[in-house]
N, C-alpha and C positions, 0 to 999 in steps of 0.2 A: 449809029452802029449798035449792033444787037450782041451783048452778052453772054455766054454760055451760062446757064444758071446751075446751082450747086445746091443739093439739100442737105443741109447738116440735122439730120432727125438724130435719134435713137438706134436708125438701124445698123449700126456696128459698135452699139453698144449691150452688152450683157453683166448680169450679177451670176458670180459665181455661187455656189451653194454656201459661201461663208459670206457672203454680202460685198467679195473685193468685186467693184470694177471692173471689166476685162475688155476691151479696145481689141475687138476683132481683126480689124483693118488700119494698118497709121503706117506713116512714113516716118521712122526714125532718126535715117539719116541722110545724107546725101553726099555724093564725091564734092568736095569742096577744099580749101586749105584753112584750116577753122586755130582761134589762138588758143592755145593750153599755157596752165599755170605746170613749171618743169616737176611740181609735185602730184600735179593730176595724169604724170606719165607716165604707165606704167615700167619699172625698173630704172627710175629717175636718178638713183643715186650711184647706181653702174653704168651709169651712160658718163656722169660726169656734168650735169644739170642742176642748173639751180634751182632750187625750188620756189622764189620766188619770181622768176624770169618770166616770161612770156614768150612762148615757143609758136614759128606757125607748122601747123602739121597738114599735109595732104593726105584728105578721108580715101582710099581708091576706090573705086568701086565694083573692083574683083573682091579685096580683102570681106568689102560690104557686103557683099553677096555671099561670099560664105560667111560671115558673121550671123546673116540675120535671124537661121533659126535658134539660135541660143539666147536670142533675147526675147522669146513665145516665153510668156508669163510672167515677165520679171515687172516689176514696179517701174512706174518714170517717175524721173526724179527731175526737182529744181535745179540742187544743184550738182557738181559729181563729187560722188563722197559714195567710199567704198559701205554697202548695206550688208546684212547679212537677217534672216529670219529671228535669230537671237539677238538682237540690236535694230529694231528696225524704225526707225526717224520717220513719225506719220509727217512731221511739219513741215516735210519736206517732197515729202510725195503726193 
């Protein structure tokens, strides 16, 4: 059985003028039912969530689709943990 094959080069990878990485092309996320910690949710504690629980949440994939341009240039990260430019955790990204 023959394989489709896949090039992982460089080419959708670039340096910014400040030397950040920039990932031209990636899949972020995907419609799925994915587990959250009830503190990585946002408005966790007016929902009435624990924050250490294990939540399952369904990603949609209308919400995804309009999410995605919001997330053109932002850092990926390991783990989720709010970043901000004045705080920003290289050991994690």
């Amino acid at each position: 059985m023959l394989f489709p094959s896949m090039a992982f080069d460089q080419s959708v990878r670039v340096k910014s003028p400040e030397g950040h990485l920039r990932i031209t092309q990636c899949v972020l996320s995907s419609a799925c039912v994915c587990p959250y910690y009830g503190r990585e949710i946002p408005g966790w504690r007016e929902l009435g969530l624990e924050p250490e629980t294990i939540y399952q949440l369904y990603r949609d994939p209308t919400a995804l689709a309009q999410a995605a341009d919001t997330m053109r240039g932002k850092p990926v990260l390991f783990t989720h943990q709010p970043v901000s430019a004045g705080d920003h955790p290289t050991e994690i990204t």
